[in-house]
C-alpha positions in Angstrom: -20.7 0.1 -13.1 -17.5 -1.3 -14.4 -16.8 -4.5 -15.7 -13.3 -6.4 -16.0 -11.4 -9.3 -15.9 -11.5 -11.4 -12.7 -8.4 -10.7 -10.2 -5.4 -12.6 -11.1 -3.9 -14.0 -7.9 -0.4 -12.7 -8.9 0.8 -10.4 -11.7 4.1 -9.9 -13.0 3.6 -6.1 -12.9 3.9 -6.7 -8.9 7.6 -7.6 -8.8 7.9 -3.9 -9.6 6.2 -2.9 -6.2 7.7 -5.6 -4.1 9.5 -3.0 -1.8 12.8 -3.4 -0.3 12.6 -2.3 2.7 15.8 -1.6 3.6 18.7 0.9 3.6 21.7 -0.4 2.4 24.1 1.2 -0.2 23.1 1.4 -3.6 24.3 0.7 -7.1 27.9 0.7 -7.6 27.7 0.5 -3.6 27.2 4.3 -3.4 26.3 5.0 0.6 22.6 6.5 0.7 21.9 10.3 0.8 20.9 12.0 4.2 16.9 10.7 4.0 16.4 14.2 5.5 17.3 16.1 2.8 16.5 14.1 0.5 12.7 13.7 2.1 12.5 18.0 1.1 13.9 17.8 -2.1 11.0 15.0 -2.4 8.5 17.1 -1.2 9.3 20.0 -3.5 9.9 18.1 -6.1 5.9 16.5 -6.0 4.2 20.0 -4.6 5.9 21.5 -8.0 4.3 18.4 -9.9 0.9 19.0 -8.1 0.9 23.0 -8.7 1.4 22.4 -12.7 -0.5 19.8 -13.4 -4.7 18.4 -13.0 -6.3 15.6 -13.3 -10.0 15.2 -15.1 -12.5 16.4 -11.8 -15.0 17.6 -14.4 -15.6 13.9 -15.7 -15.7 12.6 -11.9 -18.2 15.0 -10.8 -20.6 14.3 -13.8 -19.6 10.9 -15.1 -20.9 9.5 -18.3 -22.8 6.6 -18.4 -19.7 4.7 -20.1 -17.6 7.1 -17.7 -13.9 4.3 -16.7 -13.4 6.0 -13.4 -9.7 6.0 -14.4 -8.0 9.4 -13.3 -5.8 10.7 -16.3 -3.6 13.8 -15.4 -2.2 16.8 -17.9 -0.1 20.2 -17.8 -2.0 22.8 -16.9 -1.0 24.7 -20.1 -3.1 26.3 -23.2 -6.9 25.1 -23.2 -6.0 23.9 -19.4 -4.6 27.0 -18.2 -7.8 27.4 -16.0 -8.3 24.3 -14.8 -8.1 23.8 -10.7 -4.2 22.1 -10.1 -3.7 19.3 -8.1 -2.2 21.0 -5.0 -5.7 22.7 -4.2 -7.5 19.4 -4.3 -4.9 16.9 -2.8 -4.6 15.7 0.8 -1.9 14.7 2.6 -0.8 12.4 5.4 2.4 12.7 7.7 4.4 9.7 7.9 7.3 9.1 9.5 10.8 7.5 8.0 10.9 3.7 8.9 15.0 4.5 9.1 15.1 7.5 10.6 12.4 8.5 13.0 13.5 12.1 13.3 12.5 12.2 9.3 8.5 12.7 9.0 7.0 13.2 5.1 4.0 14.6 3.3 2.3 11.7 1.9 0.0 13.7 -0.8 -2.9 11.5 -1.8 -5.4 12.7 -4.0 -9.3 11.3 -3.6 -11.2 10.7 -6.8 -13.5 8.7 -4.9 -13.9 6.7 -1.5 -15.7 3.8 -2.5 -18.1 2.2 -0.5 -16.8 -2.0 0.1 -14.2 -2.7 2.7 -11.3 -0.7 3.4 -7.7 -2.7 3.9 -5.5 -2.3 6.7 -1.6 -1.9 6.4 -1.2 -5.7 6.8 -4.0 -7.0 4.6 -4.3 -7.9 0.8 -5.7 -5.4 -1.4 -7.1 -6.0 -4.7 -6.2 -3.1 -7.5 -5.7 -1.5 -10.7 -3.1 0.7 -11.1 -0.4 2.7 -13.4 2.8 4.3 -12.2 4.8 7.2 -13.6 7.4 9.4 -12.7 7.2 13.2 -12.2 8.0 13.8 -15.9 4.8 11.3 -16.5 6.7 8.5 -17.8 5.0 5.2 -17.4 6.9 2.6 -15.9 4.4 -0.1 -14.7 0.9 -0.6 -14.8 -2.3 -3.5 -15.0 -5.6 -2.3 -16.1 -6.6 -5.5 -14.3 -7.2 -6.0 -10.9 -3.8 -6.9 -8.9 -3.9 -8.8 -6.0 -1.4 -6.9 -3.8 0.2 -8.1 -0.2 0.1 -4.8 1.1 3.1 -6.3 3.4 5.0 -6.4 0.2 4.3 -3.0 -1.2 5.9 0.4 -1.5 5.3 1.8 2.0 3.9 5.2 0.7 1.5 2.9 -1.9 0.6 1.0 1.5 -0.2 4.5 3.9 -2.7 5.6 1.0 -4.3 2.4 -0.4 -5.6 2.6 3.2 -7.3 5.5 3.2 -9.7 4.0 0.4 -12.8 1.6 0.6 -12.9 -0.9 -2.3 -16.5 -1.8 -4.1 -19.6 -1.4 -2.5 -20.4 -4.5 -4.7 -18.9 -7.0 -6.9 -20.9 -9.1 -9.6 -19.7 -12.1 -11.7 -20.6 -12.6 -14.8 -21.1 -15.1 -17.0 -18.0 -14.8 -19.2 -15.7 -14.9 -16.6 -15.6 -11.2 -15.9 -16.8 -9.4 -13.0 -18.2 -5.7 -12.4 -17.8 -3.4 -10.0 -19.9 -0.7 -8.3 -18.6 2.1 -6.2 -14.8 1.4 -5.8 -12.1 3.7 -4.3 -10.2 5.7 -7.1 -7.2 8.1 -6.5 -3.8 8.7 -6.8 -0.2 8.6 -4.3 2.0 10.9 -4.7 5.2 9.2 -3.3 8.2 10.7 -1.8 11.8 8.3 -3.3 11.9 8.4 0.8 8.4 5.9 1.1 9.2 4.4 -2.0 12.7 2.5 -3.1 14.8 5.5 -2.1 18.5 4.2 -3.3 17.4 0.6 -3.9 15.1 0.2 -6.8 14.3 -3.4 -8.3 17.3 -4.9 -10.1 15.0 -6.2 -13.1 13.1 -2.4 -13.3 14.2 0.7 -15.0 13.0 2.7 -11.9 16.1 5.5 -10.9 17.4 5.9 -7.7 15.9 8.3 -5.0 12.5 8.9 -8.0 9.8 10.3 -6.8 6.8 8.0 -8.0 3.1 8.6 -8.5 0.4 5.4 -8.6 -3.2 5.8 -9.8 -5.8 3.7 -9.0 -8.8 1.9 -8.5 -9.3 -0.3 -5.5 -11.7 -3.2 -5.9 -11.5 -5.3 -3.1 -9.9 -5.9 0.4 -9.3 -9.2 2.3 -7.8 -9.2 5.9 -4.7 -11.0 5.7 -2.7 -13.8 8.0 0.5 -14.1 5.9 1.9 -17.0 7.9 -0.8 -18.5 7.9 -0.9 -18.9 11.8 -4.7 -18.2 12.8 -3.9 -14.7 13.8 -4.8 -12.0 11.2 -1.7 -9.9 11.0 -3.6 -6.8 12.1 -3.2 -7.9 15.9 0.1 -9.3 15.1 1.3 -5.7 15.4 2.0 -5.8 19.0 3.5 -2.6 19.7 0.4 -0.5 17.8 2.4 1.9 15.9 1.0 0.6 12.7 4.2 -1.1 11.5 4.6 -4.5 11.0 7.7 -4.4 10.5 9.2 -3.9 14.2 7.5 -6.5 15.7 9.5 -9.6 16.5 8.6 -11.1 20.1 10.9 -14.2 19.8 14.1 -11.5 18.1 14.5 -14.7 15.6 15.3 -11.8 12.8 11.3 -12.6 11.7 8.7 -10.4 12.0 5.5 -12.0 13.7 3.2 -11.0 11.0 5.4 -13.7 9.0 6.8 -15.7 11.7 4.6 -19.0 12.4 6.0 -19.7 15.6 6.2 -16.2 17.5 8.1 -17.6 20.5 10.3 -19.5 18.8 9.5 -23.0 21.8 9.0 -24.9 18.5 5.2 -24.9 18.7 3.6 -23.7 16.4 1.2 -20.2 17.0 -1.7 -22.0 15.5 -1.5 -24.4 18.1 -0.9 -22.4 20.9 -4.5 -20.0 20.2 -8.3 -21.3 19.9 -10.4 -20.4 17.2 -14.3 -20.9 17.7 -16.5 -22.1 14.8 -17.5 -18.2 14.3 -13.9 -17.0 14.1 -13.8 -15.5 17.5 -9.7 -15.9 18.5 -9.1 -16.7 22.3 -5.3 -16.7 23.6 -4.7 -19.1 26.3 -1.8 -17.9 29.2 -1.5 -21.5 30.9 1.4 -20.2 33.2 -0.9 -17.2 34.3 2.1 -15.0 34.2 0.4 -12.3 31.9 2.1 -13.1 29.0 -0.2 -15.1 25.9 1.4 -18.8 25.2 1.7 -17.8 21.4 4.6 -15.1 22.8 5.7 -17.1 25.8 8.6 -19.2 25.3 8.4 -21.4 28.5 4.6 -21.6 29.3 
């Protein structure tokens, strides 16, 4: 069991994950690098970090009874020559460049633990610790409290692992205004510059263009989330199913539906134009019968 602060609904620490998703030139106005090559020399640069380096299994596979659950990584060097490296207990996801679809990358996550709550989905808000480093394990951000996290507004490599994770099986307030935690997710992203800020890092950060960026973490919570508010959990606002919400823009008004409170753009609003029952249950009416839900038709 773990006991911490309650969540904060917003940290300053998240301005430094608020990704940019976009491509435009860099500082000084520099045009960005070829996201092919640069998506190798990512990948070489991280399975070199993952082949010199460990992280403490021992203390996961027989924890303590005051045992954080908070990864630490070292050098495998000296009294850690032996120890087992990263790259033989790391996964890895392929996921392919938002920019450039011919550009795929190895998304190396490493699984300290599952966790046994809910597990987030890419739209949803996630509720986290965390500490980010470069390669060189320089610490540039970090809460040892929880985070609450719009995973809409995250690093999109941070996004593709946090996912892969179940928050805590249970969650207990206590009476001094701290809660404790049983069974959350724990591990660590191992970020290609490519699913991370790539040439356009944070003005107000220190964070270097085209860095490769690794997050540890523990995930304490999930909650499904609706960020315009419009009835319809974002989830099924991603129309297309390619797990991007991103693309998805029925009304081509330049916003996204997952952020969009009028979809069609006929100056109705979605909310008015879905029914929710008193369990939840969504229904979308199609008045004009033409195939085509009202929320996403323009002249129904």
């Amino acid at each position: 069991m773990i006991k911490k602060l309650l969540f904060p609904l917003l940290a300053l620490s998240i301005l430094f994950l608020g990704a940019c998703k976009n491509d435009d030139d860099g500082p000084g106005g520099e045009p960005p690098r070829d996201r092919g090559e640069e998506a190798l020399a990512g990948q070489i640069e991280i399975e070199n970090f993952l082949s010199t380096h460990f992280y403490n299994y021992e203390e996961f596979q027989s924890p303590s009874s005051d045992f954080d659950f908070i990864i630490r990584i070292d050098t495998l060097s000296a009294d850690n020559a032996n120890k087992i490296p990263l790259i033989d207990q790391v996964d890895f996801k392929t996921v392919k460049d938002r920019f450039n679809s011919d550009v795929s990358y190895k998304l190396y996550y490493l699984n300290a633990r599952q966790g046994a709550g809910d597990s987030p989905q890419f739209p949803d808000i996630a509720n986290a610790t965390y500490e980010a480093f470069y390669t060189d394990r320089e610490v540039f951000d970090g809460s040892p409290t929880p985070v609450r996290f719009d995973l809409t507004g995250v690093i999109n490599g941070f996004q593709d692992v946090l996912v892969e994770f179940n928050g805590a099986e249970t969650i207990t307030s206590n009476e001094d205004g701290s809660a404790s935690y049983e069974n959350f997710g724990v591990g660590a992203a191992f970020i290609p510059s490519g699913l991370g800020y790539f040439n356009n890092p944070p003005l107000a950060s220190t964070i270097p263009v085209y860095a490769q960026l690794i997050f540890t973490f523990q995930l304490i919570d999930a909650e499904q989330g609706d960020q315009d508010n419009d009835g319809i959990p974002s989830i099924m606002e991603d129309v297309n199913g390619n797990g991007f919400e991103e693309d998805d823009d029925a009304d081509l008004d330049g916003l996204p539906n997952f952020g969009d409170s009028d979809d069609d753009n006929d100056g109705r609003p979605t909310r008015d134009e879905i029914e929710v029952d008193s369990q939840g249950n969504i229904t979308f009416p199609d008045v004009d019968g033409d195939g085509i839900p009202d929320y996403l038709d323009s002249d129904s």
